[in-house]
C-alpha positions in Angstrom: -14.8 -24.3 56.0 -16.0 -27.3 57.9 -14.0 -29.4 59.8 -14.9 -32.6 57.7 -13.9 -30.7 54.6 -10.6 -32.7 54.3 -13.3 -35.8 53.9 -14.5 -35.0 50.6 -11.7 -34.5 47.1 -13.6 -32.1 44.8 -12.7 -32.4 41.7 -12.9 -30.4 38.1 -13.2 -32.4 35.3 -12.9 -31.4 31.4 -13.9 -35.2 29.9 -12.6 -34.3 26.3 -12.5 -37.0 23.1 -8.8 -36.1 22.8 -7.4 -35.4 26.3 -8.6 -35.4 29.8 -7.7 -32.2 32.1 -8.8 -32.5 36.2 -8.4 -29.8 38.4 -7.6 -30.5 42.1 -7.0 -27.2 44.5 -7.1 -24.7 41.8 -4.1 -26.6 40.2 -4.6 -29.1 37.0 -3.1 -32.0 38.5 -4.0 -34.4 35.4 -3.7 -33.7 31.8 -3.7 -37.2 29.8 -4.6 -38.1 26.6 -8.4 -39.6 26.6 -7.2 -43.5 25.8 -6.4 -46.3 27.5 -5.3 -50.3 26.4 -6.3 -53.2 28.0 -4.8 -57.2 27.6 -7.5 -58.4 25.2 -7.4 -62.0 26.9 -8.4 -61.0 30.7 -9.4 -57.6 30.6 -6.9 -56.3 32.6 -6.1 -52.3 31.8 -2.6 -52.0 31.2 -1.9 -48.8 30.8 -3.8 -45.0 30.8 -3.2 -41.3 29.4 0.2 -40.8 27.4 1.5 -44.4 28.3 -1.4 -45.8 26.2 -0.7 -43.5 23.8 2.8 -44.8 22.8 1.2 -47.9 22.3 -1.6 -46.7 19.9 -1.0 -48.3 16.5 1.3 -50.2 17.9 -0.3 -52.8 19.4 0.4 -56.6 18.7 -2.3 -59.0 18.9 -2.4 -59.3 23.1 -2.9 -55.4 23.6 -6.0 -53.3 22.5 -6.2 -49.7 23.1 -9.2 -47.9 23.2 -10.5 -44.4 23.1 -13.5 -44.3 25.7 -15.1 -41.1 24.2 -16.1 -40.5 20.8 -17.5 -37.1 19.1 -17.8 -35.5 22.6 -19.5 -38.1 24.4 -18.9 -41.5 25.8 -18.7 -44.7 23.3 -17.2 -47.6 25.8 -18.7 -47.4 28.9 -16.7 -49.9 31.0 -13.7 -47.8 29.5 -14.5 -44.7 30.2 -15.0 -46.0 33.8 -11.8 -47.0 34.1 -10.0 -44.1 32.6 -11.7 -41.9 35.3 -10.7 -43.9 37.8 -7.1 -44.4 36.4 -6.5 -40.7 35.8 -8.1 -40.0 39.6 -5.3 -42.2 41.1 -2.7 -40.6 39.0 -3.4 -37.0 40.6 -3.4 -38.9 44.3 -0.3 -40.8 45.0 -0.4 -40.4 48.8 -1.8 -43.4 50.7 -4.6 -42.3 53.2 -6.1 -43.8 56.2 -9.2 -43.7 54.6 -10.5 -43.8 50.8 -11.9 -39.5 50.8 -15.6 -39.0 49.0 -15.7 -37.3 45.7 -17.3 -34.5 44.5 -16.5 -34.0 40.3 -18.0 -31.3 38.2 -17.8 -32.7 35.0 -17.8 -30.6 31.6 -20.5 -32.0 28.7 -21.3 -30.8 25.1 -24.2 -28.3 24.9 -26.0 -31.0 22.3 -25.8 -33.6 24.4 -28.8 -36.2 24.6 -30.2 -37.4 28.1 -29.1 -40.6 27.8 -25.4 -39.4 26.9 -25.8 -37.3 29.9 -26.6 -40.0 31.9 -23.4 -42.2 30.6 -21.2 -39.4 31.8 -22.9 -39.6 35.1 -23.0 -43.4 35.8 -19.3 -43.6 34.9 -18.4 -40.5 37.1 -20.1 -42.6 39.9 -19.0 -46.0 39.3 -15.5 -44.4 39.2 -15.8 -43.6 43.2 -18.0 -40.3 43.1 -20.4 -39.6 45.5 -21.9 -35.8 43.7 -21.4 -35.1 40.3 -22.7 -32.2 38.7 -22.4 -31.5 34.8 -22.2 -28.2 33.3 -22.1 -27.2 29.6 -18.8 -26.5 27.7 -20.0 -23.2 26.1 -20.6 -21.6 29.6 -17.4 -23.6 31.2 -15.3 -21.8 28.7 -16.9 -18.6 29.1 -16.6 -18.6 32.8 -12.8 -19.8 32.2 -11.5 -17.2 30.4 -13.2 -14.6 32.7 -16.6 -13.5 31.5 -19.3 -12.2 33.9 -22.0 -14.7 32.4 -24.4 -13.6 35.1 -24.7 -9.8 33.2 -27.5 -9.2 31.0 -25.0 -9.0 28.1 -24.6 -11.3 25.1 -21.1 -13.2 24.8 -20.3 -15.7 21.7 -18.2 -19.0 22.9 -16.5 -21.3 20.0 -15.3 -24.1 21.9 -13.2 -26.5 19.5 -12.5 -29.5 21.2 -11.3 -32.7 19.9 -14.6 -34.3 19.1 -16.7 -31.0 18.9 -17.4 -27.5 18.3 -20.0 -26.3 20.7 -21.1 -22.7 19.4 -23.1 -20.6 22.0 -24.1 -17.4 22.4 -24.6 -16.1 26.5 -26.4 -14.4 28.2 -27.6 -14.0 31.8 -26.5 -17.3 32.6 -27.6 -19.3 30.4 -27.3 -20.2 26.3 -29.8 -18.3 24.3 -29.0 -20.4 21.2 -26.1 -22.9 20.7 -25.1 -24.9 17.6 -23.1 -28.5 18.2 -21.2 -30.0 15.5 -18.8 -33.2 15.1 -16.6 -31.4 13.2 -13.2 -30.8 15.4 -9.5 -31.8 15.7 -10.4 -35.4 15.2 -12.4 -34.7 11.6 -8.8 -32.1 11.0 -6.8 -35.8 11.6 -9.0 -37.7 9.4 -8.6 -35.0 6.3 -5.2 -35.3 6.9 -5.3 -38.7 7.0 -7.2 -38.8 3.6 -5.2 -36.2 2.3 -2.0 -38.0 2.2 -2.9 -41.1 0.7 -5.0 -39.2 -1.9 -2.2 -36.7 -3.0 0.7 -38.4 -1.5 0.3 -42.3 -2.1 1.7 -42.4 2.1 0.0 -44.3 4.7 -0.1 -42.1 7.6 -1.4 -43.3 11.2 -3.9 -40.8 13.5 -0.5 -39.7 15.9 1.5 -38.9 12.4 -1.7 -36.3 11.5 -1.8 -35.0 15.0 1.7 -34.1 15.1 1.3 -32.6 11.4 -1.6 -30.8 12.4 0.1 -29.2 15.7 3.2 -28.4 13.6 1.8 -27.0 10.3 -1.8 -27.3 10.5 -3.5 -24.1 8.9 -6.8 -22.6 8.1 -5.2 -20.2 5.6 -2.9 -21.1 2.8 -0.9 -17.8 3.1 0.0 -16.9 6.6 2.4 -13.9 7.7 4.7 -16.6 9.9 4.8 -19.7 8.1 6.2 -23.1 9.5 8.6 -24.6 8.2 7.9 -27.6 6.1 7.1 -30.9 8.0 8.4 -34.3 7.2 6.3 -36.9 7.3 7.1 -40.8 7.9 5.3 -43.5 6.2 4.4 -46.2 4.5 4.3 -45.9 0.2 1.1 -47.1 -0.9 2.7 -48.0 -4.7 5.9 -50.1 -2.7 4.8 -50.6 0.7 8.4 -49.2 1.6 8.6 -46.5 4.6 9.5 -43.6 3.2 9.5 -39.9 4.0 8.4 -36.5 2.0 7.8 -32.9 3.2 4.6 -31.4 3.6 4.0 -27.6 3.2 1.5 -25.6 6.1 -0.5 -24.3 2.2 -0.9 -28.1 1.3 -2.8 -28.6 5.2 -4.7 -25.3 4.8 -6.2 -27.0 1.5 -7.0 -30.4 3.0 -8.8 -28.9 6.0 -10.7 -26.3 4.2 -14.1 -28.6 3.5 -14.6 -28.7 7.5 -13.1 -25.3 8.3 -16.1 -24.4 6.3 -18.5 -26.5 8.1 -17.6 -25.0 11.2 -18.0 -21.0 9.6 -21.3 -22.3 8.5 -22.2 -23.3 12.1 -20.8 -19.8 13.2 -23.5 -18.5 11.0 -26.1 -20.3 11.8 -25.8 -19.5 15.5 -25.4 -15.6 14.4 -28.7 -16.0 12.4 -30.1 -17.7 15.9 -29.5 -14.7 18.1 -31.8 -12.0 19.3 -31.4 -8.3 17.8 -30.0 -7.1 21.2 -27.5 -9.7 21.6 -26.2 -9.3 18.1 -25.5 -5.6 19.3 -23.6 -7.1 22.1 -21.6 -9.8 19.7 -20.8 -7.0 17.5 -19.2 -4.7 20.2 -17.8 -8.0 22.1 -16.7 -10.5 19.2 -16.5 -14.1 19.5 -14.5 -16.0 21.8 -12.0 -19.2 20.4 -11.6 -21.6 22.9 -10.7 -25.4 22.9 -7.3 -26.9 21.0 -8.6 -26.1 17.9 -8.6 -22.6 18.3 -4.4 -23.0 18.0 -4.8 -23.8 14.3 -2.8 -20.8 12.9 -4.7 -18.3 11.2 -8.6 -19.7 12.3 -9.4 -16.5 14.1 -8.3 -14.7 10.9 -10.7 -16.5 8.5 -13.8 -16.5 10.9 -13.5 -13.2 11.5 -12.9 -12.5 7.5 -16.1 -15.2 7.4 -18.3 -12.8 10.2 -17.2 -9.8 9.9 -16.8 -9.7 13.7 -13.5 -9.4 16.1 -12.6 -12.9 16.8 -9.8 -13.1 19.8 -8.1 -16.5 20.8 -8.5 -17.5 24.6 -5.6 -17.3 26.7 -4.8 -20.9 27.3 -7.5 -22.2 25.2 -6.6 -26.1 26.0 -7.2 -25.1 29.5 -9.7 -22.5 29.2 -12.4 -25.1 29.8 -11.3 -27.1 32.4 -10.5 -23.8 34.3 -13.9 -22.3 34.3 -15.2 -26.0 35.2 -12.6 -25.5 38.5 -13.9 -21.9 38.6 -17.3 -23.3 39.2 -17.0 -25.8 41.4 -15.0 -23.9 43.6 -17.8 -21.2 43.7 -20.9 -23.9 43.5 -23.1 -21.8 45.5 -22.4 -19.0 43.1 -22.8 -20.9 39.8 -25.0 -23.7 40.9 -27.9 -22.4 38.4 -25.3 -23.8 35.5 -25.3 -27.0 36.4 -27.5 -30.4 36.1 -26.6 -32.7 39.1 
């Protein structure tokens, strides 16, 4: 290790539409949600992570908050910018003699554009970072949860994240065929949304559906273990009263079925996609869930009814990203050939 080493903070980075994960020392020091509000008069950023998200949908007139990333990528630049450098001061409390250089590996969808690319870069820099590499999700989660991606053997990744599903199938370090859709936890939210006005006549807001999605949300309407029935707060359409019914886990299976099935179709497009060889590998391996939508109870059941194939949940999916992202930047000269600097 070299003796100016203490110089230079390196730093893992999972950039996600719903919540940002860094990894500092093998340790995830941060783990916010991706959002942030600002005074709308000066500017000023008032607060970052889970403090902005008790304000959201809550705001009065003074206050905007503001979710930099949208669909996997970054919508509000100057946002995003300060999120970063928000969420790098929360991890480093400690005052130092000096301001330390910053080195960030930074995790990006697989169908990413260049100039999205870019964006992530440029804000990663003007937050205070001196290196930044980028490396794909797909192959971040597979080298999170522990697969040799160097071997000549095909591994399937279904990363579902909060503004995508990145689909790709591995091999000797590199995707052989991927498949990127903006179908994920935020698109669950909005059918849940939808669904209770629709069926219910109750105005819901995007935290109520998150918290109904994490506590009954469902891909199958009859599961072995089924939650209890959730009640939901909200406003009646018919009397604009606040009122409060209970939902059933069969009643979310139904409203997020249209985009679970957007998401099998992806599957099997990225199945059709693969080389003879690696399907034999698939078939012996099965596919991979990673990312917070991979929690939705009874996914791996109804892609795997879907495929045909062994479908296993990541340990720690939330994390399993941001892990292999620390993975590789603590072995850089090992897994260099992943990344885009």
């Amino acid at each position: 290790m070299s003796f100016f080493s203490f110089l230079t903070q390196e730093l893992a980075i999972d950039l996600g539409t719903a919540n940002t994960l860094i990894i500092y020392k093998d340790k995830v020091v941060v783990d916010e949600p991706s959002i942030i509000a600002i005074e709308r008069n000066t500017g000023n950023v008032i607060a970052i992570g889970k403090d902005a998200m008790q304000m959201f949908g809550k705001e009065n007139e003074g206050i905007k908050t503001i979710r930099p990333l949208k669909d996997g990528v970054i919508a509000d630049f100057q946002a995003a910018e300060h999120m970063i450098r928000g969420m790098i001061k929360m991890m480093d409390q400690k005052k130092h003699w000096f301001s330390p250089q910053l080195k960030m590996v930074i995790c990006i969808p697989s169908g990413i554009t260049e100039v999205e690319k870019r964006a992530v870069k440029d804000s990663a820099e003007r937050s205070g970072a001196k290196e930044v590499y980028l490396i794909h999700e797909p192959m971040a989660a597979a080298v999170g949860i522990g697969i040799d991606v160097t071997q000549p053997q095909g591994n399937m990744i279904v990363d579902i994240g909060g503004g995508t599903t990145e689909i790709a199938i591995i091999a000797l370090g590199g995707i052989v065929c991927d498949e990127s859709i903006r179908v994920a936890g935020h698109e669950f939210n909005l059918d849940i949304l939808e669904f209770m006005r629709r069926d219910h006549n109750l105005l819901i807001g995007e935290r109520t559906a998150e918290k109904i999605k994490i506590h009954i949300g469902s891909a199958l309407q009859e599961l072995d273990t089924p939650p209890e029935d959730y009640a939901v707060f909200g406003r009646d359409l018919m009397t604009g009263i606040p009122k409060q019914i209970l939902i059933s886990y069969s009643e979310i299976a139904r409203c997020l079925d249209k985009s679970i099935m957007k998401v099998e179709e992806a599957v099997l497009r990225a199945l059709e996609q693969s080389p003879p060889e690696l399907s034999a590998d698939i078939l012996a391996n099965g596919i991979w869930l990673t990312g917070g939508g991979a929690l939705l109870r009874g996914l791996d059941k109804r892609i795997a009814a879907k495929t045909k194939l062994r479908v296993q949940i990541a340990e720690d999916p939330l994390r399993a990203v941001v892990r292999g992202t620390g993975t590789a930047l603590k072995n850089i000269g090992r897994f260099k050939f992943l990344m885009t600097a």
